[in-house]
C-alpha positions, 0 to 999 in steps of 0.5 A: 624183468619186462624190459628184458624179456622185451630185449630177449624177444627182439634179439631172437628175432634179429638172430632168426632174421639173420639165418632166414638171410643166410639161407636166402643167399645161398639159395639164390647163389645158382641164380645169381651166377646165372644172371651175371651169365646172361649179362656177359652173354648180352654185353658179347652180343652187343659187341661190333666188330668192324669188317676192316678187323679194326679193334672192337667196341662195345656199344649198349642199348637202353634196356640193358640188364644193370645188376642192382645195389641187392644183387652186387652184395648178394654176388659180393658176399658171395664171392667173399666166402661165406665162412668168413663173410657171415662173421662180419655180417653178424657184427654188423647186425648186432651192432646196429641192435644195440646202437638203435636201442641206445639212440632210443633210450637216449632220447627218451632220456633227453628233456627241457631242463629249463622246463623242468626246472619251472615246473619244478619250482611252480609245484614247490611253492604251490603244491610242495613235495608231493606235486613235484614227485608226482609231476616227476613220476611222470617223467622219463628223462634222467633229469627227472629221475634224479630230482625225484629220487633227490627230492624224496630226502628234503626232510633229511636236509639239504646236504642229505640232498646233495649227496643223493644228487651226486649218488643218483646222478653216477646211477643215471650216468651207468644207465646212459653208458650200458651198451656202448661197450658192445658196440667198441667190441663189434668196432674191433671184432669186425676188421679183425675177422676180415683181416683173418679172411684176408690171411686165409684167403692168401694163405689158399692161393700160395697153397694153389701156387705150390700145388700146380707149381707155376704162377698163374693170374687165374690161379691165385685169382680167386684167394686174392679177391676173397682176401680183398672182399672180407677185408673191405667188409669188415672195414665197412662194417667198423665205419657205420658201426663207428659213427654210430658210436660216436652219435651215442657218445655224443649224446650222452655228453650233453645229457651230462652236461644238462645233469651237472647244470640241472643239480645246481639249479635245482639245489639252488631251488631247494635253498631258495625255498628253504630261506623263504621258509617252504617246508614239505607238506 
């Protein structure tokens, strides 16, 4: 229940800072427009034309205004229609969430199995069941989790133990996998909603078109680059989101892997103490 109030606390926060950008945006829209105007006003002046009415070029001093990597999103974003935009943006901050969480949790649940699997066998023979659950309880690892939750049914037998390995391990395997379905879900979401701007956003300029009757550059112009701008976004956003998913699954192979290898060993331990003739305590 903690750790879920933590998850609530921390999504609030997300959720506040994504409006707090929102409104950022729009309140330096006005601001925005009137840079990239005093940008084209500085490039205009900097155009030379000769006296011989030859064709102009454009030369640029070393102070030149160059809009940063914050301001050519800001105007993108803009450009691209916030309706639409903000859609895609959210995906993106969402998904970041729960990738991050789960890069977390996966490595804490990441340990040394060839260490574990020593200490393991060292509490057993000097110590016996209750150094070794007490050695695990300090553990976070899912190795650790479930050689504990096994160990607790050495006295019901070996095969008792078996069984718990198998039915602990499917558990742990649940826990490492939680959440990865949101981010498949985001992977999806966010070119769909850029491929909605991108028919919208047609969908206005043929309506400008039969408006004024005539087809103009300038006046299909601006549906056609909201169309391309979300389409680009939601694509962006499903690529980060995605190899981020693919770290995640990634992971959790080869922390699968090192469970699968640890029960063996470990039930093999188990075997090993029990012929030598090592009762629990």
């Amino acid at each position: 229940m903690h750790l879920s109030t933590k998850k609530l606390h921390l999504f609030g926060l997300i959720f506040l800072f994504f409006i707090g950008t929102v409104q950022i945006i729009f309140a330096q829209n006005d601001s925005s427009q009137r840079e990239v105007s005093r940008i084209q006003d500085t490039l205009n002046s900097e155009t030379v034309t000769p006296k011989d009415g030859n064709e102009t070029k454009e030369t640029s001093s070393e102070g030149e205004a160059v809009p940063n990597l914050h301001q050519v999103i800001r105007e993108q974003f803009i450009n691209g229609d916030w309706r639409f935009m903000t859609p895609v943006l959210l995906c993106l901050i969402l998904g970041l969430l729960i990738a991050i969480e789960r890069i977390v949790h996966l490595n804490l649940a990441t340990s040394n199995v060839e260490q574990t699997l020593t200490n393991l066998r060292g509490d057993l023979q000097s110590g016996g069941v209750n150094q070794a659950l007490h050695r695990l309880q300090q553990q976070r690892s899912s190795v650790a989790m479930i050689f504990r939750q096994s160990l607790e049914k050495w006295e019901d037998g070996i095969e008792v133990v078996e069984k718990a390995i198998v039915s602990y391990g499917s558990v742990e395997m649940g826990k490492l996998e939680k959440g990865l379905v949101w981010i498949s879900l985001f992977i999806s979401i966010a070119p769909m909603l850029g491929f909605m701007g991108t028919v919208i956003g047609m969908i206005n300029a043929f309506d400008a078109i039969e408006a004024a009757g005539d087809i103009s550059p300038t006046l299909v112009a601006s549906g056609i680059k909201t169309a391309l701008l979300t389409t680009v976004a939601g694509l962006i956003v499903a690529i980060i989101l995605q190899l981020f998913y693919n770290y995640c699954v990634a992971k959790i192979d080869s922390l699968v892997n090192d469970m699968e290898r640890a029960s063996i060993a470990f039930v093999d331990i188990l075997v090993d103490l029990k012929n030598e003739g090592t009762e629990a305590p």
